[in-house]
C-alpha positions as a printed NumPy array, in Angstrom:
array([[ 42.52 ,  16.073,  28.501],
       [ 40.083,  12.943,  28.369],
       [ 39.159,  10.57 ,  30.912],
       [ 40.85 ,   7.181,  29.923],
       [ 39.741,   5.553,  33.689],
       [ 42.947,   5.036,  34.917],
       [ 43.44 ,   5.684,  38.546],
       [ 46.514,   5.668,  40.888],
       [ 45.981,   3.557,  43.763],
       [ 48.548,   2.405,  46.762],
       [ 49.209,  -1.444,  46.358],
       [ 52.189,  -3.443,  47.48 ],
       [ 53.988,  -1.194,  49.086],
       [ 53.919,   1.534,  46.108],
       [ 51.441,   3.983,  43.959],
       [ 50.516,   2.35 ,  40.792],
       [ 48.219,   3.114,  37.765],
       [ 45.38 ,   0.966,  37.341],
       [ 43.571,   1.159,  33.805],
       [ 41.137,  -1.428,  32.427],
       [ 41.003,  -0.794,  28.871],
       [ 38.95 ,  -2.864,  26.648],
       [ 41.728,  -5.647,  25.868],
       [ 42.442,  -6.171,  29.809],
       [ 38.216,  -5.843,  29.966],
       [ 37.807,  -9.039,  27.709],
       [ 39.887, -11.034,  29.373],
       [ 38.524, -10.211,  32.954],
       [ 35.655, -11.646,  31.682],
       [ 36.948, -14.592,  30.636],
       [ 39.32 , -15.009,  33.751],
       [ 36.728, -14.186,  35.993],
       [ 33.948, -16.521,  34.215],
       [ 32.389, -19.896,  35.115],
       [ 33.321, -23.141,  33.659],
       [ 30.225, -25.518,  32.324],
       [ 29.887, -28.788,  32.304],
       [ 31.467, -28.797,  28.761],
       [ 34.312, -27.246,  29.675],
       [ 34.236, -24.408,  28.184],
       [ 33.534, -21.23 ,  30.122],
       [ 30.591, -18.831,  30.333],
       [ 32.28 , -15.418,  30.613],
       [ 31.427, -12.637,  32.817],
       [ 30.734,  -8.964,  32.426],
       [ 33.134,  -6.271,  34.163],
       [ 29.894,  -5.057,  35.107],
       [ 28.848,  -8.273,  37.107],
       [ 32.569,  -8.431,  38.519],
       [ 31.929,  -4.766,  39.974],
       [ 28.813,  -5.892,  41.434],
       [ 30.37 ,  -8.618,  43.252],
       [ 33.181,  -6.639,  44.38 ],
       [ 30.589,  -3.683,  45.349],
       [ 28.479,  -6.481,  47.291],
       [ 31.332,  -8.497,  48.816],
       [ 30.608, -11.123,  46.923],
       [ 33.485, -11.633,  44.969],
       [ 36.049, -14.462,  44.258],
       [ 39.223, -14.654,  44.538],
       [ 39.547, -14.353,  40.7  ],
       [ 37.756, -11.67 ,  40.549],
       [ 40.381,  -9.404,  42.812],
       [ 43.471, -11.527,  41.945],
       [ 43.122, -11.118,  37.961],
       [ 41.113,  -7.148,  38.667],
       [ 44.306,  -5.903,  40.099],
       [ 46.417,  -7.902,  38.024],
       [ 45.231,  -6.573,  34.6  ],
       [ 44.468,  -3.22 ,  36.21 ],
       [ 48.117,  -2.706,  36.349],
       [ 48.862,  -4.357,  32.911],
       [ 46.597,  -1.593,  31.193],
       [ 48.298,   1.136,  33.777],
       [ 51.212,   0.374,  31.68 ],
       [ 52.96 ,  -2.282,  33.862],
       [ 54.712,  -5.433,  32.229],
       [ 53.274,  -8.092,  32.371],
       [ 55.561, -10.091,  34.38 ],
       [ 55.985,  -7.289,  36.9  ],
       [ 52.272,  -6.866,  37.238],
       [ 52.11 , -10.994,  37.638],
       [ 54.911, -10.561,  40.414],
       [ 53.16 ,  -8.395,  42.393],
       [ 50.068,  -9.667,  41.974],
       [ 51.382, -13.09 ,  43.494],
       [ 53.029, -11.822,  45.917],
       [ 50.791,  -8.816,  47.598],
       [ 47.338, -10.651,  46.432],
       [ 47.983, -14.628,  46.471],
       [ 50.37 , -14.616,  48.834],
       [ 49.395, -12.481,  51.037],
       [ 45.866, -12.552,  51.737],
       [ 44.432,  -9.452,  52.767],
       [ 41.853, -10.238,  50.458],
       [ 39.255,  -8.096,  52.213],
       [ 42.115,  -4.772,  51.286],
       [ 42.872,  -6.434,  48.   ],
       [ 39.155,  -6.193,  47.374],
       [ 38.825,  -2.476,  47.835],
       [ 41.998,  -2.048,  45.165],
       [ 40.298,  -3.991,  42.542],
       [ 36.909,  -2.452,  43.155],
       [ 38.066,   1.512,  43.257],
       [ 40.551,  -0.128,  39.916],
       [ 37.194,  -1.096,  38.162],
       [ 34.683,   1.015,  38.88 ],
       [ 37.187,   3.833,  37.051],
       [ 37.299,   1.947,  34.13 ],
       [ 33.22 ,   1.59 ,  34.056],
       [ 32.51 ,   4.817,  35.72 ],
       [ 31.294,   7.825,  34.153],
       [ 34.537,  10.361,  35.209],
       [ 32.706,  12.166,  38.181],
       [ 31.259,   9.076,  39.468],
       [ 34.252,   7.041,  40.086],
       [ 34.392,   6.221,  43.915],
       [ 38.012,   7.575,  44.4  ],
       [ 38.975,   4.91 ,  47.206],
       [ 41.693,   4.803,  48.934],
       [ 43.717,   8.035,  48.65 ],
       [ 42.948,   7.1  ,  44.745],
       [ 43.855,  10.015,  41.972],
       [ 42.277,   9.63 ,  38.838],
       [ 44.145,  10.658,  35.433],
       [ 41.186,  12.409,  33.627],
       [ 39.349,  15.601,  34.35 ],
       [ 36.468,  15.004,  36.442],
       [ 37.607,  12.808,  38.58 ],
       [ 37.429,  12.975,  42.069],
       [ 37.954,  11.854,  45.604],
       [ 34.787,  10.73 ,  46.985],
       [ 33.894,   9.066,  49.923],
       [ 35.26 ,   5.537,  51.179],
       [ 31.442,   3.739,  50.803],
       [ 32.153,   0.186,  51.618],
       [ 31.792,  -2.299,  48.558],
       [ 29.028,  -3.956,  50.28 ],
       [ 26.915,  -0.746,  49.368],
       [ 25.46 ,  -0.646,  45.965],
       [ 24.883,   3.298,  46.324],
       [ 26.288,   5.083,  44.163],
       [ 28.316,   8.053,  45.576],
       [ 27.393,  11.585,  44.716],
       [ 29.044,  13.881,  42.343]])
């Protein structure tokens, strides 16, 4: 079987698959971008959005519309992944837990398969994933294989 990143993770109240394909990729990056002065927006690579979440310097966005599409591309509607999303991530903000979903969520999609940080009680879908241990996403350390 192949690694596709997807990775089960416990969110509002429930295990879920989390995938971030390239479709749900491209428009993390534009979600998760900055507007200029012009109005239009400059995006963002998945790859910057992991290093925020790794450093704790995310936004909002960044673990709102993370978990959001995570679930879309785990092969939740969309209007079910947009209902939970509101209601375990906007309105209820444990954004600090909500963080640690949307990093473990992206760093399976970007992460070689025996690198992915396995947070949470997280199962990946592929061979060679793995549980590793919880680092905090204020390290930048990569976990060993």
């Amino acid at each position: 079987m192949r690694y596709d990143g997807s990775i089960q993770l416990s969110f509002g109240g429930g295990r879920h698959t989390f995938r971030l394909a390239l479709g749900e990729l491209q428009e993390l990056e534009e979600v998760c971008g900055d507007r200029k002065p012009d109005g239009s927006i400059r995006r963002v690579g998945p790859g910057l959005v992991l290093d925020r979440l790794r450093t704790n310097q995310w936004t909002t966005a960044d673990v709102l519309h993370t978990i959001r599409l995570g679930l879309i591309g785990g092969g939740m509607n969309q209007y079910e992944a947009q209902r939970l999303a509101d209601r375990y991530v906007a309105e209820r903000p444990a954004w600090y837990e909500n963080a640690l979903v949307a990093l473990a969520a992206l760093d399976a999609a970007l992460a070689e398969p025996d690198e992915s940080l396995g947070e949470l009680g997280a199962e990946g879908t592929g061979t060679g994933s793995q549980t590793a241990g919880s680092p905090s996403p204020a390290s930048t350390e990569t976990p060993a294989p």
